[in-house]
N, C-alpha and C positions, 0 to 999 in steps of 0.2 A: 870668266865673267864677261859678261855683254855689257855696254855702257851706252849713252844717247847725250847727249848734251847740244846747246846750242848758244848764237853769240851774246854778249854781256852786254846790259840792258835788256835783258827778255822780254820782247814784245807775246802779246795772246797768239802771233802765228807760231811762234820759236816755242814755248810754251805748249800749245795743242798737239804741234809736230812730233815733237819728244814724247809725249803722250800717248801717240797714235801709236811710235813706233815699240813702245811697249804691247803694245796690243798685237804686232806682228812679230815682233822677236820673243818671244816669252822670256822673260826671268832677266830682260835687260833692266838695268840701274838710270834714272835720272840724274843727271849729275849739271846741276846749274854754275855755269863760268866765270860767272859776275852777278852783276845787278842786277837787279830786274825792275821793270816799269811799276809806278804804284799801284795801277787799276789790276796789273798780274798779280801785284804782292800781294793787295786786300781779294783779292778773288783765292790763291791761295793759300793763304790764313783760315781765310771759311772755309775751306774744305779740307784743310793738314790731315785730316785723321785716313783719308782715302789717298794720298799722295806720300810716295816713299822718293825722296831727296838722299844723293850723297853729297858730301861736299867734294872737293877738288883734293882735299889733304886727306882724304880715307881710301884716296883710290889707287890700290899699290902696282903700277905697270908691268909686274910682272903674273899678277892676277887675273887680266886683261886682256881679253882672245880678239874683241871686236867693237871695234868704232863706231859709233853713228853720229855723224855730223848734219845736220838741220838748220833751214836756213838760213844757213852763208857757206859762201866757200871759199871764205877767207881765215887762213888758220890764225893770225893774229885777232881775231875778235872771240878767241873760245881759251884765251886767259892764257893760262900755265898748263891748261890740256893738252898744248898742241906742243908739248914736247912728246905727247904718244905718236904722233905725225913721223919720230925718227925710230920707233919702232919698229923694226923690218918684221918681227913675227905678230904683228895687231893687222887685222885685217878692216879697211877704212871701208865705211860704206858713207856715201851722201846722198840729202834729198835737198834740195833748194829750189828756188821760182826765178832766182835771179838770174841777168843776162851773165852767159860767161865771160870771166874774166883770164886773164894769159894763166890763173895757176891749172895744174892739172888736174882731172876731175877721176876720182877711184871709180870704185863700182856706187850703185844709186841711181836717180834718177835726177837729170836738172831738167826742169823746161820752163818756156814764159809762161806760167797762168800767174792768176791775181795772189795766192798764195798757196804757200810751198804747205800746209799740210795736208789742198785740195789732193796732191798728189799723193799722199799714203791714205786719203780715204777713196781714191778709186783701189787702189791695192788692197783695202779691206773689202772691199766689195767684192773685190776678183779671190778673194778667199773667205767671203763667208764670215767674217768674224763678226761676230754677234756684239753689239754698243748695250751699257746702257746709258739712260736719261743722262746722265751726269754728263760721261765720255761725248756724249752727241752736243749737247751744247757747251763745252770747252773747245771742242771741234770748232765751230758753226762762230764762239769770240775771235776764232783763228779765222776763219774766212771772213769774215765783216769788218774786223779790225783793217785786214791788210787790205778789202777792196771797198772801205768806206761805205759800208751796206749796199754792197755790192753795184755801186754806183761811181768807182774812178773808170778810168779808161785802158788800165792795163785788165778790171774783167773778162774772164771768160766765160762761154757756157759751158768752161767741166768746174767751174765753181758755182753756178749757179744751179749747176745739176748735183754738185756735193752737197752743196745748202740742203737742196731738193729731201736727198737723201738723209740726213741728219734729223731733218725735222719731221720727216717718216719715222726715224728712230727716235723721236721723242725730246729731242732740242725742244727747249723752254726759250722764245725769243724774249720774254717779260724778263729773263732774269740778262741775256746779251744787251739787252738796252740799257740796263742798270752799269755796263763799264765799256758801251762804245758807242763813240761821236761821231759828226762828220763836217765838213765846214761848212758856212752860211754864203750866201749872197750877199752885196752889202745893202739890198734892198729887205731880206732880211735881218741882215742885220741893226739894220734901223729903226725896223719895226719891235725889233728886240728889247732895243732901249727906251722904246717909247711904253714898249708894255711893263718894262722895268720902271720908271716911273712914276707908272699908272698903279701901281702893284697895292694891294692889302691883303693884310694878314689876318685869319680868323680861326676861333676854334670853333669847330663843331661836333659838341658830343665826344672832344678830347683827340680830332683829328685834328692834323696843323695842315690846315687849306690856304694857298693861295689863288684871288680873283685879280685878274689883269686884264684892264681894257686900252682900247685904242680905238680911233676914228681915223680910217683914209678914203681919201677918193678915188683912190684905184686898186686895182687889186691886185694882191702880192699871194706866192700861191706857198704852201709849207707852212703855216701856220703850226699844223698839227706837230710839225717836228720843234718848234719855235717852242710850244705849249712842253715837252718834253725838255729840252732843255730847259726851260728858266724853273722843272722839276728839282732837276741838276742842280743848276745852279744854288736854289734855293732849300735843298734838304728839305722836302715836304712831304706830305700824303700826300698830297694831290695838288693840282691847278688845271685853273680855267678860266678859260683865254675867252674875253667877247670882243669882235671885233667889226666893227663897222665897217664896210668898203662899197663905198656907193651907195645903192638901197637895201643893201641886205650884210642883216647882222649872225655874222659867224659864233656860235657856240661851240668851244669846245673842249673836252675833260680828258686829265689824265689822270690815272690812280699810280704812285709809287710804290704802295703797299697791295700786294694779292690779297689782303684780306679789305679792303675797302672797294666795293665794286660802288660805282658813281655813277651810272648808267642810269638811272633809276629819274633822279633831276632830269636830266635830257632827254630822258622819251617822254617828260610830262610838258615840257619842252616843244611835244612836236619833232625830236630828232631821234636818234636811234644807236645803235654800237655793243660794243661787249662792255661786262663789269667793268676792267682797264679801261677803256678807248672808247670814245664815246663823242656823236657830233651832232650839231642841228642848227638849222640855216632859217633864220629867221626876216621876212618881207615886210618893205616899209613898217618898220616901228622905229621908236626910240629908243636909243641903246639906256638912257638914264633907268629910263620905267621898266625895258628888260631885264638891267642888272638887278634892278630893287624885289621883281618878282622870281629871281635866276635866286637872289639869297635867299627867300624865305625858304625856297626847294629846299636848299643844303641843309638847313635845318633840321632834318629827316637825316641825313645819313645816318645811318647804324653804327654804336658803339664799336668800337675798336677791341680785338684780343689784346689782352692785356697778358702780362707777364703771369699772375695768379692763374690765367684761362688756361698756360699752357707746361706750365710747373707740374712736379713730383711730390705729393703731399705724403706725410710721412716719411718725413727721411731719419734715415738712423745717422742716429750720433753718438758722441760718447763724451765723459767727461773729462777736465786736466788731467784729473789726479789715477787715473788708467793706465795702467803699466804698458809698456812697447808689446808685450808680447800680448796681452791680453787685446790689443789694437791688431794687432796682426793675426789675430782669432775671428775678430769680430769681421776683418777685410776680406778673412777669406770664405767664412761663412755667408757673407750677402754680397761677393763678389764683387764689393765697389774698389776701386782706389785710390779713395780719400774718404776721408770725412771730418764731419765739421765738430770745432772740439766746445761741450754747449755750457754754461754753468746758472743753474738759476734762469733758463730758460733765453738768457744772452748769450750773443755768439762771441766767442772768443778768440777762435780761428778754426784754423784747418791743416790735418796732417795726413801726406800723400804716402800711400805706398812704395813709395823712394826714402822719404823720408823713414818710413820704420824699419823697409830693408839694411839701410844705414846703419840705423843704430842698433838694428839685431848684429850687422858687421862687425860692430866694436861692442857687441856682449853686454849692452847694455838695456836685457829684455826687460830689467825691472824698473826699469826708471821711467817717472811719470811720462805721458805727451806732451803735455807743456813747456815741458824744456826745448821740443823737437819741432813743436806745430807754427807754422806761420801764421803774427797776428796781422800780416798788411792783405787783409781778404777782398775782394773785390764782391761789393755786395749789390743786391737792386730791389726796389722797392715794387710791390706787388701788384700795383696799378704803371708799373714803368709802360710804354709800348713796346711792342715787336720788334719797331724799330731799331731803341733804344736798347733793349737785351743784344740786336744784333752788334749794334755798334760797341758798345762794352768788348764782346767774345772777341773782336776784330781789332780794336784799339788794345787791350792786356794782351792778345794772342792768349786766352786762356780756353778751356774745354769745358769749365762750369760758372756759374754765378750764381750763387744764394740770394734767397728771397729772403728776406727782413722786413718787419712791421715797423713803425713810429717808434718803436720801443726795442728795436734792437735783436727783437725776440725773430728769430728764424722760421718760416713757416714754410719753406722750398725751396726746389733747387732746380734749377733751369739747364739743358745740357747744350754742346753744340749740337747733337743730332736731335734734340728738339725743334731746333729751330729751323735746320734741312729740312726735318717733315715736315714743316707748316710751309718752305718754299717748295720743295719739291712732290709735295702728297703722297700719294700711294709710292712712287716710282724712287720716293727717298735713295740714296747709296747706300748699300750694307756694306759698313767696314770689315765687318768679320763673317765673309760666305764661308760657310752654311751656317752660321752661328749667330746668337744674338745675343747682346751681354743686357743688363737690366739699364745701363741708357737708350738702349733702341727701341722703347717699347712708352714712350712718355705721351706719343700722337697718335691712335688709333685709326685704324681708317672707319670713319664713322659716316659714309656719307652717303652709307647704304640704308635703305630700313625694308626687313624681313616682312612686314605687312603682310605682301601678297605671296608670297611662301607659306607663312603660318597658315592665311587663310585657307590657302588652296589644299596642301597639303594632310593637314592636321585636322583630327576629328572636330566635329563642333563640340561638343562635352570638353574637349582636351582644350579648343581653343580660350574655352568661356572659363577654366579653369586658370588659366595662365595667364589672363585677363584678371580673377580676379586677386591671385597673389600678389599682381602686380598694382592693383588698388589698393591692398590693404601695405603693402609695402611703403607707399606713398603717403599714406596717412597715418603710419606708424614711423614716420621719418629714418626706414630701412633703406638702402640699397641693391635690389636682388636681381639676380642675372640667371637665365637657362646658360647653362656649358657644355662642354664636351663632347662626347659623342651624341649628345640629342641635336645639337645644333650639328653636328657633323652629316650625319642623316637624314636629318631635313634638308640640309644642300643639297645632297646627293639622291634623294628623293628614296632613303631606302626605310621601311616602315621600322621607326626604335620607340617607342610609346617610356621606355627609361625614363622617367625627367631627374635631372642632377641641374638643383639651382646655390648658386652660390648668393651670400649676403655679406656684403661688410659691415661689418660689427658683429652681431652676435646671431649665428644664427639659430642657436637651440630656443632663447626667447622668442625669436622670430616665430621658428618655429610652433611653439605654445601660443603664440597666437592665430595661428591659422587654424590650429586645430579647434579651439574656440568659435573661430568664423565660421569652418568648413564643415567641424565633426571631426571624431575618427578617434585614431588611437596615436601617440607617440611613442619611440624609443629612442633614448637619447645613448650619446656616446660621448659627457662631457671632456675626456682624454686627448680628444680627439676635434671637439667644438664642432660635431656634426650631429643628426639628428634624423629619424626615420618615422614619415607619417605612413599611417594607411588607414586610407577613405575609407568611410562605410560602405562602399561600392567594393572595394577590394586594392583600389588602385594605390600602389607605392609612391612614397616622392624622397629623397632624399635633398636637405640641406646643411649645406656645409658652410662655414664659414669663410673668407679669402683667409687665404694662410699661405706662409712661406713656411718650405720644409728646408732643412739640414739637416744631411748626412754625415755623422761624427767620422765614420771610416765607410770604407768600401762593401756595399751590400749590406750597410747597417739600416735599421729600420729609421726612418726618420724623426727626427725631433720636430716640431710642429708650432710655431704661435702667429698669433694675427698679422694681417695684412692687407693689403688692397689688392681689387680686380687684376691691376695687371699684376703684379707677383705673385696670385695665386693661380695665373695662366701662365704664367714662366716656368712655374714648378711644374710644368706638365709634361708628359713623355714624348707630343712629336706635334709640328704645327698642328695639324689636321685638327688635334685635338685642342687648341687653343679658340677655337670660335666659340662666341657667345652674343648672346642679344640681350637688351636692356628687358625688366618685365615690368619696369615702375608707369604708372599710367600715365605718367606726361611728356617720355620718350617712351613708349612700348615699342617693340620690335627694333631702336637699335640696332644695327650691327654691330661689334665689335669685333675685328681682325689687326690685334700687332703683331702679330710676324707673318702674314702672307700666306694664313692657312687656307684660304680661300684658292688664293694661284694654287697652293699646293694639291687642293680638291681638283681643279682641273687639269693638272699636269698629269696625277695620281701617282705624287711622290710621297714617301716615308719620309720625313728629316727629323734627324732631333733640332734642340733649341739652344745644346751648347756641347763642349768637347768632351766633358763629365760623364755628360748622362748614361750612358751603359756602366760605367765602373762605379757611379755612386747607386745605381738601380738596378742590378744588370737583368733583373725579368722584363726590363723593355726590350729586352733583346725578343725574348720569348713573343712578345705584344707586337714589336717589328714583326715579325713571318707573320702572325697571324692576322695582321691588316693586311699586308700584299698576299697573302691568298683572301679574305673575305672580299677585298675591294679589285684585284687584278691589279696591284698599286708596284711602286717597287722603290725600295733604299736608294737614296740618293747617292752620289760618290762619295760624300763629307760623310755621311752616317756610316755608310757602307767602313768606311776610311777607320772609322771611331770603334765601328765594331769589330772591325778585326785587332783593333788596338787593346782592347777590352780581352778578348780572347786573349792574346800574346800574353798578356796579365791575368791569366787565369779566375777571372772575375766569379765565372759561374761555382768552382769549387768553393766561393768564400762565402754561395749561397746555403739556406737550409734546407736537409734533404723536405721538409713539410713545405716550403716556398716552390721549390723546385718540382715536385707534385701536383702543387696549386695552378702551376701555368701548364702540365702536361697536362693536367685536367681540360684547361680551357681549350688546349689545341686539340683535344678530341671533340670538346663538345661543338667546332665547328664542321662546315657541310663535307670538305674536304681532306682530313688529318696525314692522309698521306702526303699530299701536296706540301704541307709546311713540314711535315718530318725530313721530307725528301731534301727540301732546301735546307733545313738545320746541319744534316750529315753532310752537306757540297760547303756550306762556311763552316765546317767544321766545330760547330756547337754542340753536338751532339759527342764527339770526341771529346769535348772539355770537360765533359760529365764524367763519360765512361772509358776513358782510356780510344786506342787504336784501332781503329772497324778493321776487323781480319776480311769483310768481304762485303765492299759498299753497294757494289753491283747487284750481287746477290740481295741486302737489305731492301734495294730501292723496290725492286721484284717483288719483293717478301711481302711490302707495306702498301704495297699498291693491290694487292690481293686480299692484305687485309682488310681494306675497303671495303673489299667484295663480297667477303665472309659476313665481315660484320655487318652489311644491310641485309644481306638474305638470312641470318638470323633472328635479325631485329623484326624484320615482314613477315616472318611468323613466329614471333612474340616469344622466342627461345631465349635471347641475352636481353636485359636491360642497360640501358647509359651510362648507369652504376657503375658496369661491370666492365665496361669496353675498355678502360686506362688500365685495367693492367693486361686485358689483351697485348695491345700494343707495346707493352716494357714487354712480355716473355717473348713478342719478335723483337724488339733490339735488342734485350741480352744475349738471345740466339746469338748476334752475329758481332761480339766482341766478347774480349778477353774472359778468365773468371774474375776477372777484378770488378769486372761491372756487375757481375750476377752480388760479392761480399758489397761493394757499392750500397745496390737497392735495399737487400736486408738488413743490411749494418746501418745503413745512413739516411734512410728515407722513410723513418717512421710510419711503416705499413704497421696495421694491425697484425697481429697474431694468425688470424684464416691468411690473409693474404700473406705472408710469409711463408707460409706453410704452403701453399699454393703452388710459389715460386720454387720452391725449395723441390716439391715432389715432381712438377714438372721437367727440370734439371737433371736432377736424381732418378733416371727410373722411367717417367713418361715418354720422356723423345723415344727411349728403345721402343716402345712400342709400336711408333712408326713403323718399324723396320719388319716389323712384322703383318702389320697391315699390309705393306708396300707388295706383298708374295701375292705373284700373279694365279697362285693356287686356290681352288676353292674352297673358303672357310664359311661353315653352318654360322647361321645367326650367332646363334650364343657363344660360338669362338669370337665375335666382334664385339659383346654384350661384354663378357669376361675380361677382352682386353683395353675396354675402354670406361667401363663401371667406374672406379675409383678415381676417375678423373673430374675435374671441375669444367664447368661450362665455360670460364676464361681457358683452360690447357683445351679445350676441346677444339676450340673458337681459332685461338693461337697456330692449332695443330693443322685446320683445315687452312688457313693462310700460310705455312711454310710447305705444306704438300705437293711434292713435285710431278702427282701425277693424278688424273680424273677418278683411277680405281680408289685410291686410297681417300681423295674429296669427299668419294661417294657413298665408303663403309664410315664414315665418319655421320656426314649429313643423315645416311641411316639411322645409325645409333643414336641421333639428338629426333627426328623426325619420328620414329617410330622405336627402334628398342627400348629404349628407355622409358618407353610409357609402358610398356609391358608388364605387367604385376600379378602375383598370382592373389586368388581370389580365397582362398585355403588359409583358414586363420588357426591360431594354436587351441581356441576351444575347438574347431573341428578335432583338429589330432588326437583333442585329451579324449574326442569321444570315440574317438575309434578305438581308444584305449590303449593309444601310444604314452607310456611316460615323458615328463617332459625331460628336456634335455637338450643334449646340443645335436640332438637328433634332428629336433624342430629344425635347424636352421638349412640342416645338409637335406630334409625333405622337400622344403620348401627351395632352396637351390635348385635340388632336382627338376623340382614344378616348373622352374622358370624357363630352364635350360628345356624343357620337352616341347615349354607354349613357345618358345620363340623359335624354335625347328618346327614349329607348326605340329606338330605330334599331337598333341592335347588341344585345345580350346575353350571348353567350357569348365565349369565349377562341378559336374558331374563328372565331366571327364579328369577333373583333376584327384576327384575320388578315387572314382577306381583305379585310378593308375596307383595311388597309394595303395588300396588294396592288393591288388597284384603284388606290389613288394613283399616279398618273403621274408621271416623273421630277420636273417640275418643282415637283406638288405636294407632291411627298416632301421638295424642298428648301427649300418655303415654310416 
């Protein structure tokens, strides 16, 4: 075990460093020595779910292969760790900024720059290691902290070039300014307190603003930083500073909320800046009659996110009187790890997933929650701010807060990664790569709209359609969203006309009313709470309700009931397919992307959405290949990871042979079938079905030929689409066990032909290969004869395993030309020639065919008289 640690009182560079050097040591432990600074702790706090901490009392020194000490290099300041210092088999590494001191220095790096973890971010550099958002500005508190925004006098340019760098990768300086200072002037500082003085406090529209003025005759320069701190000082949204100096009056705004941009007053103003940071420099006026027209601005700021804006509606709860075990069904069915325990529509507490673990521990499945559930909840009211939910999370150190009404009554639930997304947007931290549990998914990235995609893309019929579902959704106070693959193909620009629209609440009423609006016809599936139009034009639409599925056991078909947009995209089998856009006419076009299907469209990654998902579905496995072949896409590592985990657990044998059908189906019916079989047989899926491939090599050969067969059939219209799936199963039974051939007709519910098919092919047909195979010349009708009773799947099959062009060739004959060969000589000829009937008929008629396809005969005269010619006795052979 690797470990990292640094000195007590953790300052943001001792802190960052540790961090980094995770990043370069993989699978090293943080292990904090002491105390740490409070703006480290509350920065900490908010982020614990991405941050893995040991303590100093878990770390047993003989587990312990390697040091990493950061900056200091003094082993008295790293607590009781630095009894690993007499460890002769730990190998010490350090990195530090500071000047040496007399102790000895290991392996590491020490040199003067402004801070020591500038030095493990040139070492990221020098190896590539990829940051994200988060990592870059944790970094970037570590450079600023130590060199006073980069303005003491130990700076250097490799910190001002690691800044550089950091905020290339995506440092967020909005959120570094929220826990680093620097010191004032006493010219500012003066000014400080004068505007502290000067200060008022206002609400606008439910922001808590402060305006602070002051009047000098000269002029002091940092205002703007002046303006930030008395933010600080004053917990506000915002302030703004007017300040006189001379003849000209200084306007200037800070926002401490990212969702309050204030910019907006000060370019009407005359000044200019971003949403935050915002200035404007006003000539001879009066600063009284600027302030007076400076507040009527503010007036106009934009209401504030509130807690309600950014909450989980519908949340599952349960009641007291709910048994442990029956809690621990329900936990694991909707994947949370709490919930809130409700009675009469009041909250009455909450019981965590430890908590039921517990008392499943002492066998105590039947006994109510209430005995178990904590009633001291930390609750917040729906109109709380942003702010305030932050501050809650960070003062409890807790991971949720419930939303409560006036009355006690629970209307949501708020998470900590709600509240990351709204600071950090799209670039949010995923705790759980590749995975997303149902807290990740509460802030959408919405801040796209599809407009000029639909338009461009999409037929005008189709666009004016979607338009108007999305009208009558609006004035029927529905919900409705396009999903899945139609939005997926529309990103991608690949023509899907599918439409699949989801509606929350009900969508088969929904449904019944558009068919009203539009026409047409309906079929509903209430089981199911979807529903199937089709236009009087022809055109399909499916709508389905949002719904969460559960899976009772492994490959079990789902249980099904309502839900909302995002858990009815959580249930879905891989980002890609989690896109959707709004269709309601007063957000149309929307985007909706929670979990990054979008990045995942341009990377042209496969991911699932959690660790389950093959063993509770396993035909996504199947749907996996067949997106990396349709798209050229490929499994991520974590998928990739999940489905060999899947396999190992024999997932696909738990499937049904009629399921397991249904997806070989689809993977013929794409452009390519080889290409995804090929890959099924190399991750060994195709094994999991049918036992041990005696010869893969050989297979891949086999299916790549198939291809071949099968389109020069299909070009001239010899096999149908129908027919082509069970081509393909008689080349993979070929080439394993007989376990696989009793497999297909014992367990995969073919029809009767088709079994029989399989069965004769097996039995009987391959020999016949062996006979074609003879480089000796055989008449037509020796090829006719030994390929007759065969089906146009065995024929198909047959020219796909053929090892050689003659045998390709007596084949493509016999589908090309012998087989249409028929004699023309019907049984009332015979009766008139005064042949009796009999099974005479059928051996004359053989005869006929066997002469026309040696070419002997040709015509229906010619087939006469060849009969007559036959002598009595040969007329009765």
């Amino acid at each position: 075990m690797n470990i990292v640690t640094t000195h007590v009182n953790t300052d943001f560079d001792g802190f960052a460093s540790m961090l980094a050097c995770t990043k370069l040591y993989p699978k090293t432990k943080m292990v904090l020595a002491g105390k740490v600074k409070k703006n480290v702790k509350e920065y900490i706090s908010l982020h614990k779910d991405v941050l893995d901490f040991k303590a100093p009392s878990e770390i047993d020194p003989k587990q312990v292969e390697k040091l990493i000490i950061v900056d200091t290099l003094s082993s008295k300041r790293i607590g009781t760790l630095s009894a690993l210092l007499r460890e002769e088999s730990i190998e010490v590494i350090v990195f530090d900024h500071h000047p040496l001191s007399g102790e000895k220095v290991p392996q590491g790096k020490v040199e003067e720059v402004g801070a020591t973890v500038t030095l493990l971010i040139e070492e990221i550099q020098q190896n590539n290691v990829e940051l994200t958002p988060f990592e870059a500005t944790t970094f970037l508190l570590g450079i600023y902290e130590d060199t006073g925004n980069l303005t003491f006098a130990q700076t250097t340019p490799r910190d001002v070039k690691a800044a550089a760098f950091l905020l290339e990768n995506g440092a967020k300086l909005s959120l570094v300014s929220q826990y680093i200072s620097k010191p004032l002037t006493e010219n500012q500082k003066t000014l400080l307190e004068t505007l502290m003085d000067n200060m008022e406090n206002y609400d606008f529209n439910g922001w808590n603003v402060v305006v602070c003025t002051a009047s000098l005759d000269e002029f002091i320069g940092g205002v703007g930083e002046l303006t930030h701190k008395l933010g600080k000082i004053e917990d506000v949204d915002a302030v703004f500073t007017l300040v006189k100096m001379i003849d000209r009056i200084h306007v200037i705004g800070r926002s401490f909320n990212e969702n309050l941009p204030i910019s907006q007053p000060i370019v009407e103003m005359g000044g200019g800046g971003h949403p935050q940071s915002a200035a404007a420099t006003i000539k001879d006026k009066d600063l009284a009659a600027i302030k007076h027209e400076f507040i009527s601005l503010l007036n106009k700021l934009p209401s504030p996110l509130t807690a309600k804006d950014v909450m989980t509606n519908h949340v599952k709860t349960i009641g007291p009187d709910i048994s442990i075990n029956e809690a621990s069904r329900v936990m694991l069915r909707y994947g949370h790890t709490g919930l809130p325990v409700v009675e009469n529509d009041k909250l009455l507490g909450i019981i965590s997933r430890t908590d039921v673990d517990k008392a499943i521990h002492h066998k105590l499945t039947h006994a109510p929650v209430k005995g178990f559930m904590s009633t001291n909840v930390v609750t917040i009211s729906p109109d709380s701010s942003l702010k305030t939910v932050r501050q809650k999370l960070t003062h409890y150190d807790i991971g949720r807060l419930l939303v409560v009404d006036e009355s006690d009554k629970m209307i949501g639930i708020i998470t900590r990664t709600d509240v990351l997304k709204v600071i950090h947007g799209k670039q949010a931290p995923r705790w759980h790569k590749p995975l997303y549990t149902f807290n990740d998914y509460s802030m959408a990235q919405e801040s796209e709209n599809l407009m000029e995609v639909i338009n461009t893309r999409l037929p005008k019929k189709l666009q004016g359609l979607l338009w108007l579902i999305g009208q009558k959704a609006q004035k029927e106070g529905y919900k409705a969203y396009a999903v899945g693959g139609f939005v997926r193909d529309l990103l991608l620009g690949v023509p899907n006309l599918d439409i699949d629209i989801v509606v929350e609440q009900d969508a088969i009423s929904f449904a019944h009313k558009i068919v009203k609006y539009l026409g047409g016809e309906i079929k509903e599936y209430e089981k199911f709470g979807t529903a199937t139009i089709t236009l009087k034009d022809g055109r399909k639409i499916d709508f389905a309700t949002a719904r969460m599925e559960f899976y009772p056991f492994p490959a079990a078909m789902p249980e099904v009931e309502e839900t909302t947009i995002k858990h009815d995209l959580y249930r879905r089998d891989f980002t890609i397919n989690t896109l959707a856009f709004r269709l309601n006419s007063d957000r149309f076009g929307e985007f909706l992307d929670f979990f990054e299907g979008r990045k995942d469209l341009e990377q042209g990654n496969i991911k699932v959405l959690y660790n389950l998902s093959f063993v509770e579905d396993p035909t996504r496995i199947f749907r996996a290949l067949r997106f990396e072949s349709r798209y050229s896409f490929q499994m991520d590592e974590g998928t990739m990871s999940f489905l060999h985990n899947a396999l190992e657990n024999n997932v696909l044998q738990k499937l049904s042979g009629t399921r397991i059908m249904e997806q070989l189906q689809a993977i013929v019916s794409e452009p390519n079938p080889s290409v995804i079989f090929t890959r099924a047989l190399e991750l060994g899926i195709i094994d999991n079905i049918f036992g041990q491939c005696t010869k893969p090599q050989q297979l891949k050969k086999d299916l790549r030929k198939t291809v071949d067969s099968v389109q020069i059939l299909q070009e001239k219209s010899i096999i149908e689409q129908k027919d082509v799936l069970l081509v393909y199963l008689l080349v993979l039974i070929n080439s394993y066990p007989k376990k696989a051939f009793e497999i297909v007709l014992n367990d995969f519910n073919l029809e009767k032909g088709s079994r029989l098919i399989i069965s004769n092919f097996f039995n009987g047909g391959l020999d016949r290969i062996e006979r074609l195979k003879s480089s000796k010349h055989l008449d037509p009708s020796e090829i006719y004869d030994a390929l007759n009773s065969l089906s146009i799947h065995c024929l198909c099959a047959m020219m796909a395993l053929a090892d050689s062009d003659l045998l390709k060739n007596r084949i493509f004959l016999y589908l090309e030309e012998l087989q249409k060969v028929d004699v023309e000589t019907t049984g009332n000829d015979l009766k008139k020639m005064g042949i009796e009937p009999g099974p005479i008929y059928s051996k004359i008629i053989s005869r006929l065919r066997q002469q026309k396809l040696n070419g002997q005969i040709h015509t229906k005269d010619d087939e006469l008289n060849y009969i007559k010619g036959l002598d009595l006795i040969e007329r009765g052979r």
